[in-house]
C-alpha positions in Angstrom: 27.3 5.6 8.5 26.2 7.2 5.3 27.2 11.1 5.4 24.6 13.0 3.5 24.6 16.0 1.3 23.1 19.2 2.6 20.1 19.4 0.3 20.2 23.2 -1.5 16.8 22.9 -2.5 13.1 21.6 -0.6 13.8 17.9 -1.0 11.4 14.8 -0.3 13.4 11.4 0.3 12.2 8.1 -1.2 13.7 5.7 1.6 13.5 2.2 -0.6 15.7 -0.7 -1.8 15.9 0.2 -5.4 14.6 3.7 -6.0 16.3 4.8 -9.2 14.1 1.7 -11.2 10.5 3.3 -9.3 8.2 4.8 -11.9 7.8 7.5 -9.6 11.5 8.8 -10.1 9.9 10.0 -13.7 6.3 11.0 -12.5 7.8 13.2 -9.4 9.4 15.9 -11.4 5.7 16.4 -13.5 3.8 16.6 -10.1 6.1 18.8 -8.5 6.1 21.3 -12.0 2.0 21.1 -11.7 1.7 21.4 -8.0 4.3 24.0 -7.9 6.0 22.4 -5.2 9.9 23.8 -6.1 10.6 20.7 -5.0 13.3 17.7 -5.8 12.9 13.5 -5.2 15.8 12.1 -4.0 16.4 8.2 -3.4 18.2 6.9 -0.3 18.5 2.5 -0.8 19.0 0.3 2.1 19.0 -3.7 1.7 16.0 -5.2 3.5 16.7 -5.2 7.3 19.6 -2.7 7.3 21.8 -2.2 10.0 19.6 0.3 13.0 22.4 2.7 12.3 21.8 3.4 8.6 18.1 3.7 9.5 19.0 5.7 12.8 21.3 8.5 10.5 18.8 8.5 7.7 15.8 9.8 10.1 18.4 11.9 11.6 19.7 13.6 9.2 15.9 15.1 7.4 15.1 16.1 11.2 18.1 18.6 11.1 18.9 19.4 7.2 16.9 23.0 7.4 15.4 21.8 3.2 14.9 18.3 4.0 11.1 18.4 4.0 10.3 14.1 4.7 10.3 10.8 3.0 7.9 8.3 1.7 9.1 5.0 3.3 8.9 1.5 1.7 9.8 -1.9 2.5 11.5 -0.5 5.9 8.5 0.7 7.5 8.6 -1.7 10.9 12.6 -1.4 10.9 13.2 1.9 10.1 10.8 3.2 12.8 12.0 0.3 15.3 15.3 1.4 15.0 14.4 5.5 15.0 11.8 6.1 17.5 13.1 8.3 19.8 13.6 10.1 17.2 10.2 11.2 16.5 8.3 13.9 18.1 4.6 12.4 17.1 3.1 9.4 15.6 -0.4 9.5 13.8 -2.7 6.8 15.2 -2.4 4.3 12.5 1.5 4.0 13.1 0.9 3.2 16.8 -1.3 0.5 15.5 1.3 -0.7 13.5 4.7 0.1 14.8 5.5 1.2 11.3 5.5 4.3 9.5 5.6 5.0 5.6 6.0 8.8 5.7 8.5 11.4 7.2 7.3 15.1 7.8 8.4 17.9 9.7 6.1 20.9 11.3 8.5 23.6 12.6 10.9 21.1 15.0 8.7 18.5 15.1 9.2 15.3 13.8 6.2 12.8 12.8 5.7 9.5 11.5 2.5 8.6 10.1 1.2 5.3 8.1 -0.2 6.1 5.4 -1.2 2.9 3.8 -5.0 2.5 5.3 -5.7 5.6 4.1 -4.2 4.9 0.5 -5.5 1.4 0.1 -9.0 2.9 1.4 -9.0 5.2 -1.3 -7.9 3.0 -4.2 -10.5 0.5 -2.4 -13.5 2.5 -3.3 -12.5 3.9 -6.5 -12.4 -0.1 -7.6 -15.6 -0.8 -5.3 -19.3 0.5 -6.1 -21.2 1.3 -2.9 -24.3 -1.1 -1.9 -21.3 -3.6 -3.6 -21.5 -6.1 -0.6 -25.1 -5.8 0.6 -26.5 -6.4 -2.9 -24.0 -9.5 -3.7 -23.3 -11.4 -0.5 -19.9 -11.3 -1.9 -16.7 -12.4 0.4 -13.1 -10.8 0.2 -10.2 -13.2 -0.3 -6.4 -11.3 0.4 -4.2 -13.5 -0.9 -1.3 -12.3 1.8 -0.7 -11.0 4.9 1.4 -8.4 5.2 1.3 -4.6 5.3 -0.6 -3.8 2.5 -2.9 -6.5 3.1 -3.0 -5.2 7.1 -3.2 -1.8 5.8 -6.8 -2.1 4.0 -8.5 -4.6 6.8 -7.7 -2.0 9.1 -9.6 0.4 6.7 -12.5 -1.9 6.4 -12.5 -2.2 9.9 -13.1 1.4 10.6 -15.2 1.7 7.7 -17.9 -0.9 9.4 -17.6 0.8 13.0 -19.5 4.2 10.8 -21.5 2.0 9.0 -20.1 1.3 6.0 -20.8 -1.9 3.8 -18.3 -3.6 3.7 -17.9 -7.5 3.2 -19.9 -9.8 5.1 -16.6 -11.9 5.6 -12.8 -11.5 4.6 -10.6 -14.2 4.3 -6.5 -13.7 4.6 -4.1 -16.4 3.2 -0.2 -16.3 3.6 2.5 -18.7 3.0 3.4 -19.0 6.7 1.8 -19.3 10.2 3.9 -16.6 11.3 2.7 -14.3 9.2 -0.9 -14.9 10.3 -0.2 -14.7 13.5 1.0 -11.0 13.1 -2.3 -10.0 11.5 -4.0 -11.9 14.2 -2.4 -9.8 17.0 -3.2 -6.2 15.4 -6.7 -7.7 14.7 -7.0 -9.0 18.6 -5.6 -5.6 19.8 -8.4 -3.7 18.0 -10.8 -5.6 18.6 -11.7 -6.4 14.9 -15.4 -6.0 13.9 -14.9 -7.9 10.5 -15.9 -11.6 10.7 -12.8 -12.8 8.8 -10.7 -16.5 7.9 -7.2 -16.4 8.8 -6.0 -19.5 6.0 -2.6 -21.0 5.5 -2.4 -21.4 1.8 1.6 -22.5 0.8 1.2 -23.5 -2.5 -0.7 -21.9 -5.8 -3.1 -24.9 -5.6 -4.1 -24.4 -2.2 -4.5 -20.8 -3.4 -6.9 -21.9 -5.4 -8.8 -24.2 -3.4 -10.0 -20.8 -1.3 -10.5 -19.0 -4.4 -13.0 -21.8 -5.8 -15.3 -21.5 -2.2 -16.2 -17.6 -2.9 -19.6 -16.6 -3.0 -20.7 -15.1 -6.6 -19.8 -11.1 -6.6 -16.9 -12.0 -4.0 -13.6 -10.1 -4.7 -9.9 -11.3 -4.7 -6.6 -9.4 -4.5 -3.4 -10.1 -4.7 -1.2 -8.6 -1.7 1.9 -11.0 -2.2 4.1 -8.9 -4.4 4.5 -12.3 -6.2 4.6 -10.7 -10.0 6.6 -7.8 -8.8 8.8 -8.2 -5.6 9.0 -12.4 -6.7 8.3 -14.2 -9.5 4.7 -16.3 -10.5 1.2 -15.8 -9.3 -0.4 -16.6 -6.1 -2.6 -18.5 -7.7 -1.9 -21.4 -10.7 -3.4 -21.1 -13.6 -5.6 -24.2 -12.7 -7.5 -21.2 -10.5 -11.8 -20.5 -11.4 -12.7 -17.6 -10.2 -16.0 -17.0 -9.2 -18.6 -14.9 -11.5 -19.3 -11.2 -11.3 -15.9 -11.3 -9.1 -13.6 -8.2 -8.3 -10.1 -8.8 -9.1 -7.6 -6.3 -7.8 -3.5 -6.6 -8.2 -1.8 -4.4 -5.7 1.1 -4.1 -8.1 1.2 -1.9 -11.2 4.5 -3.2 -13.0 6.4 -6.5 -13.3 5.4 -9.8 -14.6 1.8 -9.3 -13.7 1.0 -13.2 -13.7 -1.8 -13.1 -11.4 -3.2 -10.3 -13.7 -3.0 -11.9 -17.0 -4.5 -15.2 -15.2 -7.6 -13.2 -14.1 -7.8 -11.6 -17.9 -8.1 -15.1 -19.0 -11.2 -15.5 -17.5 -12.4 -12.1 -17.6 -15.4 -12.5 -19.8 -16.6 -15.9 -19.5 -16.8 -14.8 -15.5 -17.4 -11.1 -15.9 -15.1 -10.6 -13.8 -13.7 -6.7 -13.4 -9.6 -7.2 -13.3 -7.9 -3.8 -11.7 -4.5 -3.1 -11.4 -2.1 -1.4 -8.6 -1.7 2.0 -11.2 -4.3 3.5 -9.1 -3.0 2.3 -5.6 0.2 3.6 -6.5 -1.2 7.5 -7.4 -2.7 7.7 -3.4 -0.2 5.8 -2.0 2.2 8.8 -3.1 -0.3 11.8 -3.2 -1.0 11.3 0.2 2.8 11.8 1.1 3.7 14.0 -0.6 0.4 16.3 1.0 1.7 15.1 3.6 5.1 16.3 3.3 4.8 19.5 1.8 1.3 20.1 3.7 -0.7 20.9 0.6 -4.2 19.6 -0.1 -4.4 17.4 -2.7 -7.8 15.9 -3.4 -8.8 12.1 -3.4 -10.5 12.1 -6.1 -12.4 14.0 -9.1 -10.8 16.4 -11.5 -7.7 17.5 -9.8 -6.7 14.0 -9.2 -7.5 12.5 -12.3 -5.2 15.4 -13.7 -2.4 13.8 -11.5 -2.9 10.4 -12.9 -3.2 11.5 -16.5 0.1 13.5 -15.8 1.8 10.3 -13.8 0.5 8.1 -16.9 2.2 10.6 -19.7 5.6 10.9 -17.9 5.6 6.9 -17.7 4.7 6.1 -21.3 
């Protein structure tokens, strides 16, 4: 088991695979300066499905360093907290849902675990999204993957429809395997989704496209695969026609963005509007880090375009 350093300073953990190569590692130091947190970003790297041990001593030891404040948790989420759950004192409502968490805070001797991810994909959802978007197109939803991330936003659509939202009149969710459907099937049937939605098995790139050619005018597509950043290639071939006046969203911000330059291509002869994961990626880690160091930091407007201007100057 690792043994780790008594941190000397308020320290956030970025619990990962490789942390050092993450944009943020730059853009965390800038925050912490404007937000005056007096704080420090520290990487711990596990290989995918580590042993329950590493997770186990990892949780264990920011419960009981004094200036360990939390973590922001990726690619472990399900394991980590599978392996660690006796560990924790309270679990927000999200993580329950999906027995996974992707932030680590502490109040007093507490310990909590929360999901973050609805709420971030939410929020980068409707900064991409007009409102009166879905009513006024007819426009469907295709997530090209299942997993997580893709979870992550369904289940914010879902509770964005029970207030009355407008949301898509139908989503459709591909993946590569049956398996993976079936996951998203079972949080779905556990909630009771409220979305009509497609659950499609799409293996290949051309049968990608095949569901990508059936959307509605105004319908959106997104890329939750990682394929681009995590993998190689696209989803999607570059045989793909998108439909017109179509939303285009990549969940990834860096890599070889092939599904991104393939949705370029087409850009103005479809008037399509092409969106990256840059935004995704500032309220995926602003949320933690208020989280963590139970600050407010707003969701949008001035002070968080200042966060994004600073994250984008740090990066260049």
């Amino acid at each position: 088991m690792t043994n780790y350093a008594v941190a000397t300073r308020r320290t956030m953990y970025f619990i990962g695979v490789t942390t050092t190569k993450s944009s943020i590692m730059k853009v965390f130091p800038a925050w912490a300066e404007h937000l005056r947190l007096n704080a420090e970003l520290k990487g711990i790297d596990f290989a995918p499905n580590s042993d329950r041990d590493a997770y186990r001593g990892a949780v264990s030891f920011i419960k009981s360093d004094p200036l360990s404040f939390g973590a922001l948790v990726t690619t472990h989420k399900v394991n980590l907290l599978k392996a660690s759950r006796d560990l924790f004192d309270d679990l927000d409502p999200y993580a329950q849902t999906l027995h996974e968490i992707s932030s680590i805070s502490k109040r007093g001797d507490r310990l909590a675990g929360h999901a973050k991810d609805p709420i971030s994909a939410g929020a980068a959802y409707e900064a991409i999204v007009a409102d009166g978007h879905w009513v006024q197109t007819g426009g469907e939803m295709l997530i090209l993957g299942s997993g997580g991330s893709s979870l992550a936003l369904t289940l914010y659509l879902h509770n964005k429809a029970a207030e009355g939202g407008d949301v898509p009149g139908k989503i459709i969710v591909t993946a590569r395997r049956d398996a993976s459907l079936d996951e998203m099937r079972t949080v779905h049937g556990n909630i009771g989704f409220s979305l009509p939605i497609e659950y499609r098995l799409a293996p290949t790139p051309s049968e990608a496209d095949v569901v990508v050619s059936e959307l509605p005018k105004g319908s959106m597509v997104i890329n939750a695969t990682g394929l681009g950043k995590d993998g190689p290639g696209s989803p999607v071939s570059d045989a793909v026609s998108y439909p017109e006046d179509a939303l285009v969203w990549e969940f990834n911000y860096r890599g070889d963005l092939v599904f991104l330059d393939q949705a370029n291509a087409q850009a103005e002869a479809k008037n399509l509007t092409v969106v990256d994961g840059w935004v995704y990626f500032i309220h995926g880690w602003t949320r933690v880090i208020a989280e963590v160091f139970d600050i407010d930091i707003p969701m949008s407007g001035p002070a968080f375009d200042e966060l994004s201007r600073i994250a984008k100057e740090a990066t260049s």
